[in-house]
C-alpha positions as a Markdown table, in Angstrom:
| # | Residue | x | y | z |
|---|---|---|---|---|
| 1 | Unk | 0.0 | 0.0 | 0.0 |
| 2 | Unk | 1.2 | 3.7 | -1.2 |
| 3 | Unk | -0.2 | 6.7 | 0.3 |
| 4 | Unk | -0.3 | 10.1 | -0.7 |
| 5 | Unk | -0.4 | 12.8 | 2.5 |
| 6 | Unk | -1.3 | 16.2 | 1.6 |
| 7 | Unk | -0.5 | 17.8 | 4.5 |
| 8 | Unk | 1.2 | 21.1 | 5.5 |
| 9 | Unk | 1.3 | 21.0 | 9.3 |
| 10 | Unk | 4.8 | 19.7 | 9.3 |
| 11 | Unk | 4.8 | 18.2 | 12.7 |
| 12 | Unk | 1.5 | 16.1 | 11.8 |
| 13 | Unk | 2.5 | 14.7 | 8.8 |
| 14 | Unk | 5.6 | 13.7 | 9.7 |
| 15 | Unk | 4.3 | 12.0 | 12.8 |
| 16 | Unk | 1.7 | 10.1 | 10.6 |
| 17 | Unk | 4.5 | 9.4 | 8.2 |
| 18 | Unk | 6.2 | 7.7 | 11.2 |
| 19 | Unk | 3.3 | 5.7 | 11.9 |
| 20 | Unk | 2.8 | 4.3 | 8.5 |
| 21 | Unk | 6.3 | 3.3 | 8.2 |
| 22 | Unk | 5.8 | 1.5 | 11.9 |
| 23 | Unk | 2.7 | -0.5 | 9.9 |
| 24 | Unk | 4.5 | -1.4 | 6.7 |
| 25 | Unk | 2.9 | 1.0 | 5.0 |
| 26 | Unk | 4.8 | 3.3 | 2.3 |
| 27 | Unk | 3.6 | 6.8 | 2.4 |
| 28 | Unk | 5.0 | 10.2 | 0.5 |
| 29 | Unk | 4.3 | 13.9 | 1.7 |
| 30 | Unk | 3.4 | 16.7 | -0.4 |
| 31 | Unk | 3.9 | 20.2 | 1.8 |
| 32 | Unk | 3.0 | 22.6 | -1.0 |
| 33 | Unk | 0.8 | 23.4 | -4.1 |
| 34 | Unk | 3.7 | 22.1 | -6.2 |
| 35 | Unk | 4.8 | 19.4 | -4.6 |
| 36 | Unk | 1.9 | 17.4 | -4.9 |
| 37 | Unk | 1.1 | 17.3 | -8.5 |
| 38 | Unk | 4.7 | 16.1 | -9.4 |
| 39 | Unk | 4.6 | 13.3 | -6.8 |
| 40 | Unk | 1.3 | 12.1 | -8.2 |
| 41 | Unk | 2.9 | 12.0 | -11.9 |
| 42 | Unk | 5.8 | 10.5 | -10.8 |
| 43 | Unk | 4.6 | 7.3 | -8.4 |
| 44 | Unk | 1.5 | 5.6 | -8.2 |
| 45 | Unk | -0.7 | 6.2 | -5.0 |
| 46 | Unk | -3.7 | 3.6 | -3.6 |
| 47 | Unk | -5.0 | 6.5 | -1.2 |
| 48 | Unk | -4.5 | 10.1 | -0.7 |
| 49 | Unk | -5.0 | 11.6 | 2.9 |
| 50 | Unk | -5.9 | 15.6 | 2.6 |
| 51 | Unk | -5.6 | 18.1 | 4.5 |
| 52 | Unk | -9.1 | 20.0 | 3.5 |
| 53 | Unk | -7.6 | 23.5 | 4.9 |
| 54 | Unk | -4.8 | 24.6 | 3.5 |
| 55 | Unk | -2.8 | 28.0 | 3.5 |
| 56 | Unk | -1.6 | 28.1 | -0.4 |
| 57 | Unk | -5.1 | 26.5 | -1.9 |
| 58 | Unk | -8.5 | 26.0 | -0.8 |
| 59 | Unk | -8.7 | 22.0 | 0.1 |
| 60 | Unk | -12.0 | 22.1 | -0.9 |
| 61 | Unk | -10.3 | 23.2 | -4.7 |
| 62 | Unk | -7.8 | 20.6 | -4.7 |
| 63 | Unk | -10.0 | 17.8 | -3.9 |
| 64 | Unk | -12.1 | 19.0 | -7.2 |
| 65 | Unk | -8.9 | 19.1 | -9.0 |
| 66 | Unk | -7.7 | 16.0 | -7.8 |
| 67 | Unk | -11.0 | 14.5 | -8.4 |
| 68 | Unk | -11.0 | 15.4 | -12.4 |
| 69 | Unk | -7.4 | 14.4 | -12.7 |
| 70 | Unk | -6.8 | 10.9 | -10.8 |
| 71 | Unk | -10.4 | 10.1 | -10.4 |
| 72 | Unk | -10.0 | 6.7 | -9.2 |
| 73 | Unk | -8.1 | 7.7 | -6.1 |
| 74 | Unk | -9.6 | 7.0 | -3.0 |
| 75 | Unk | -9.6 | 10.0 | -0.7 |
| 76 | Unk | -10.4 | 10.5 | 2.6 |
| 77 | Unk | -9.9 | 14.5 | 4.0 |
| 78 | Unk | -8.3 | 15.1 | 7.3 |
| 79 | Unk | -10.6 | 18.5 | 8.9 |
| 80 | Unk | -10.7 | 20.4 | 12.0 |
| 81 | Unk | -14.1 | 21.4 | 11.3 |
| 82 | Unk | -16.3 | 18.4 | 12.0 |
| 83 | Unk | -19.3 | 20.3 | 11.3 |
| 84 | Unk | -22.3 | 18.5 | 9.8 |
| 85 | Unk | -21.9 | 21.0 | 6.7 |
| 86 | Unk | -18.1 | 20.6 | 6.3 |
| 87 | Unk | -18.2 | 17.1 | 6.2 |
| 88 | Unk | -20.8 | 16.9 | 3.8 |
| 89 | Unk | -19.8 | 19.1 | 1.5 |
| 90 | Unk | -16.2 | 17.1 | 1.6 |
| 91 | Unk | -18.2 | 14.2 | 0.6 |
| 92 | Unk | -20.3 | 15.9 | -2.0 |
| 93 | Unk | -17.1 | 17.5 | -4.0 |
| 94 | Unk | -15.5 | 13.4 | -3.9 |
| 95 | Unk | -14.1 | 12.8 | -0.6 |
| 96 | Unk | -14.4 | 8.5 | -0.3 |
| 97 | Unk | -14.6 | 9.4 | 3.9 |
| 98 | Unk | -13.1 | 11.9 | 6.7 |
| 99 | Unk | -11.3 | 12.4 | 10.1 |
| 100 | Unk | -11.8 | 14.6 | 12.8 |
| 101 | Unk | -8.2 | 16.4 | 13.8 |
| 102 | Unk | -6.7 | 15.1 | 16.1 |
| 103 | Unk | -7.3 | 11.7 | 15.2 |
| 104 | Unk | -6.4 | 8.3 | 16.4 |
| 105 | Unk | -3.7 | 6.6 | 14.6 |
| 106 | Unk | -5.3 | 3.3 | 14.9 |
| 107 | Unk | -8.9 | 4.8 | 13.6 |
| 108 | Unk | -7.5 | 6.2 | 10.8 |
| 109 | Unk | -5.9 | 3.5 | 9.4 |
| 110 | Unk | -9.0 | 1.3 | 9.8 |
| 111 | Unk | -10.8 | 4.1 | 7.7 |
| 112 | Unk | -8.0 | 3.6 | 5.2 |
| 113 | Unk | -8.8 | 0.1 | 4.6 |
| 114 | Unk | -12.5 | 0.4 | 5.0 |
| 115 | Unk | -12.2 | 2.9 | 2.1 |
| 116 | Unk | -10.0 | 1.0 | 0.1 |
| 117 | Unk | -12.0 | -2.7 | 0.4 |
| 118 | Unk | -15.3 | -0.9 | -0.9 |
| 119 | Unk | -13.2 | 1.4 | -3.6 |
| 120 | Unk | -10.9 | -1.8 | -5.1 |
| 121 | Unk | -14.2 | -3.0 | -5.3 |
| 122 | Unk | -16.2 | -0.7 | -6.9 |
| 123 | Unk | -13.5 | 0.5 | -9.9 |
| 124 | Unk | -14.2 | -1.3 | -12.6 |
| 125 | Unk | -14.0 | 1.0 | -15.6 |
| 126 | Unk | -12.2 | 4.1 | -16.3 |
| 127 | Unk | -12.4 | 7.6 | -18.9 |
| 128 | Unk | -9.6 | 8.4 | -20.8 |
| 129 | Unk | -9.9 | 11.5 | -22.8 |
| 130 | Unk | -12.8 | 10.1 | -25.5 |
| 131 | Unk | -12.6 | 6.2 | -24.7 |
| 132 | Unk | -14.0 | 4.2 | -22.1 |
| 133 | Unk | -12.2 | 1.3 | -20.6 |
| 134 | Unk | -14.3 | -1.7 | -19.1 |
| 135 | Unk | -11.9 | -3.8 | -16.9 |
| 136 | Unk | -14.4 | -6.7 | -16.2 |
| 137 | Unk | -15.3 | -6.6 | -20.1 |
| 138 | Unk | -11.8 | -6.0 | -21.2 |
| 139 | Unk | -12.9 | -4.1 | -24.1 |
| 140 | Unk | -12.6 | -0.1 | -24.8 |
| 141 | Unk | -15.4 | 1.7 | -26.7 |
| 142 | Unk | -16.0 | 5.4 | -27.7 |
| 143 | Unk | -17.9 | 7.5 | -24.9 |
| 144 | Unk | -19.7 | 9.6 | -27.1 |
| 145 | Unk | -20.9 | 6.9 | -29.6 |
| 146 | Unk | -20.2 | 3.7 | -28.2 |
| 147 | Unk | -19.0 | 2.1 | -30.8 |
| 148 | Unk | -16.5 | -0.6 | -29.6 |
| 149 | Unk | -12.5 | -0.5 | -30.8 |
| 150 | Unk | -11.2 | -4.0 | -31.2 |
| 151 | Unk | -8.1 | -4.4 | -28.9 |
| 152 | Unk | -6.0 | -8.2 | -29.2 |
| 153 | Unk | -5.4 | -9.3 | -25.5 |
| 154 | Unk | -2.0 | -7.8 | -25.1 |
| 155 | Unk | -3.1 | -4.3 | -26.6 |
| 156 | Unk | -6.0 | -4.5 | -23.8 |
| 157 | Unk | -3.4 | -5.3 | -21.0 |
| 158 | Unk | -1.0 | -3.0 | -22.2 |
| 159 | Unk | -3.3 | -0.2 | -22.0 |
| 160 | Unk | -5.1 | -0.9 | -19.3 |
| 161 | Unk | -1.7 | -1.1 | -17.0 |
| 162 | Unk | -1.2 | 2.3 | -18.4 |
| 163 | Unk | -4.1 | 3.5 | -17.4 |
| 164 | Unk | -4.1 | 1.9 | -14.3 |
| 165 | Unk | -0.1 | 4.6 | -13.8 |
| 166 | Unk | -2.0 | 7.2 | -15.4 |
| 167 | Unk | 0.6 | 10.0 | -15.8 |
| 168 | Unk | 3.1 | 7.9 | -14.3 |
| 169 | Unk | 6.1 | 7.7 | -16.6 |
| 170 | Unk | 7.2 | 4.1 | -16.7 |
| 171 | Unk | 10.2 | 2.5 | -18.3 |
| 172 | Unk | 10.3 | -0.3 | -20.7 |
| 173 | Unk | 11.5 | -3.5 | -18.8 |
| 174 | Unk | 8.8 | -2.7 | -16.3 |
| 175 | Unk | 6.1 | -2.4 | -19.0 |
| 176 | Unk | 7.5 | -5.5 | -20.3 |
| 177 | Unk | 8.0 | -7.7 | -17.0 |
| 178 | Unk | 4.1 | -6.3 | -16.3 |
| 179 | Unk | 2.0 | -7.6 | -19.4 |
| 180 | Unk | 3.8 | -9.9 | -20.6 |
| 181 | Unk | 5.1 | -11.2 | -17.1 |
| 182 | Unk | 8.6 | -12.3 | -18.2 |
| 183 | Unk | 11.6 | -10.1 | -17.4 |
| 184 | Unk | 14.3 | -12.1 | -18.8 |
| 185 | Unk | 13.3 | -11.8 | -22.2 |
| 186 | Unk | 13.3 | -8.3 | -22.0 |
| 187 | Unk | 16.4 | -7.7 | -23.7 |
| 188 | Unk | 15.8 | -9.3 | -26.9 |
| 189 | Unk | 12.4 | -8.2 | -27.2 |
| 190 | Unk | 10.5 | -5.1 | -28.5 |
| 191 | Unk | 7.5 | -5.4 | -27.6 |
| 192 | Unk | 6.7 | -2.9 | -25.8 |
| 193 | Unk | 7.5 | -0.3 | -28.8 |
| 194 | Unk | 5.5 | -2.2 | -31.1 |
| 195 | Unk | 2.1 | -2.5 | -28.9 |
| 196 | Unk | 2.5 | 1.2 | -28.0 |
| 197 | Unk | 2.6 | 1.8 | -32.0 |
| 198 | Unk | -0.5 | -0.6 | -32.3 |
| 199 | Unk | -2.6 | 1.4 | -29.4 |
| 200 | Unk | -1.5 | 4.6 | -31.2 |
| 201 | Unk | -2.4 | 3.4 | -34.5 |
| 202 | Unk | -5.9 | 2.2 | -33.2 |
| 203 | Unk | -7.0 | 5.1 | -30.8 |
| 204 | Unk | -4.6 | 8.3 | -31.5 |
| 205 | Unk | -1.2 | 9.1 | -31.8 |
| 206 | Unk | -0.8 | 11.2 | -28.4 |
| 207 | Unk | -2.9 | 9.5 | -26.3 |
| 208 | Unk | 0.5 | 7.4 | -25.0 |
| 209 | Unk | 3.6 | 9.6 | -24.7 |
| 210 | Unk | 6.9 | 9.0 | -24.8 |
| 211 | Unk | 9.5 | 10.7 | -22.5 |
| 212 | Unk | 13.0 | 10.2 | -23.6 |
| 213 | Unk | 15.1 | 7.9 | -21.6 |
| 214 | Unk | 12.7 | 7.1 | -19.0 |
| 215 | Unk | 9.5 | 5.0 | -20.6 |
| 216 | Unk | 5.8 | 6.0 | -21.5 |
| 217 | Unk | 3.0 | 7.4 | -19.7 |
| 218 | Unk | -0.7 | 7.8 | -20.5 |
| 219 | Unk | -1.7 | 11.1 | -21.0 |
């Protein structure tokens, strides 16, 4: 489990950073408006934990924002204000749940993996730009239309572990080791270049970009 804390009390996120480690549980903090776009680019997050008052943007803002961008990320907002309004206008604007500051340790992570078990759950197709992806059905089709786009196996897979990294660059071998599940021929094979051709040929050319030296990414 990787978690995302967008938190700018420096003293409480870093004691709830502690506490994650203690559980096995890998966690990332983002302390300002900059931070935490680049972090979600660069790794891929099961849960963010956000601070819904914030000094350099309105929480209430960035959970919008975060909900039009990486939609599929649970959140769960972390409020002083447990008003009956606050809380549910948190849950209107996207918020998956919410703790009351200060907060038990133990409580909070038993609302993490409350939210989680019903979210892993519940995900089970995803928009990308015009296309719809249907895990359970393992086909794509047009959102506006809904005509369906015939993707081979391996194009399906491939795409949907990009979308799955959405805006996470990844590199080659892992791509490789990922769908087609064996690393060691990784060398000898390119695979990965040619399936990324085929996606691109099939959907549209910029829908999977390449950034040099490092991998693709889903835009």
């Amino acid at each position: 489990m990787n978690i995302l804390i967008i938190e700018d009390n420096i003293t409480i996120s870093k004691n709830l950073n502690r506490y994650l480690t203690l559980k096995d549980i890998d966690s990332e903090v983002a302390w300002s408006a900059e931070e935490w776009e680049d972090i979600l680019k660069e790794w891929n997050f099961d849960l963010i934990l956000l601070d819904i008052w914030l000094p350099w943007m309105n929480g209430r803002e960035l959970l919008e924002k975060l909900r039009k961008q990486w939609n599929n990320i649970p959140i769960i907002f972390l409020t002083s204000r447990d008003t009956d309004d606050d809380i549910i206008e948190g849950l209107w604007l996207g918020a998956d749940d919410y703790v009351s500051k200060p907060f038990d340790y133990e409580i909070l992570i038993a609302r993490v993996q409350s939210v989680l078990r019903r979210t892993q759950k519940k995900i089970n197709a995803m928009t990308i730009w015009e296309y719809i992806l249907n895990y359970d059905k393992e086909e794509i089709s047009n959102a506006k239309t809904g005509q369906k786009i015939f993707l081979s196996n391996l194009e399906f897979k491939l795409l949907s572990y990009l979308s799955k990294n959405r805006w996470r660059v990844i590199d080659r071998a892992t791509i490789y080791e990922e769908v087609w599940g064996n690393f060691d021929d990784f060398q000898l094979s390119r695979n990965t270049d040619i399936y990324v051709w085929y996606l691109r040929k099939k959907l549209w050319s910029d829908i999977i970009k390449t950034k040099k030296w490092s991998g693709y990414y889903l835009d």
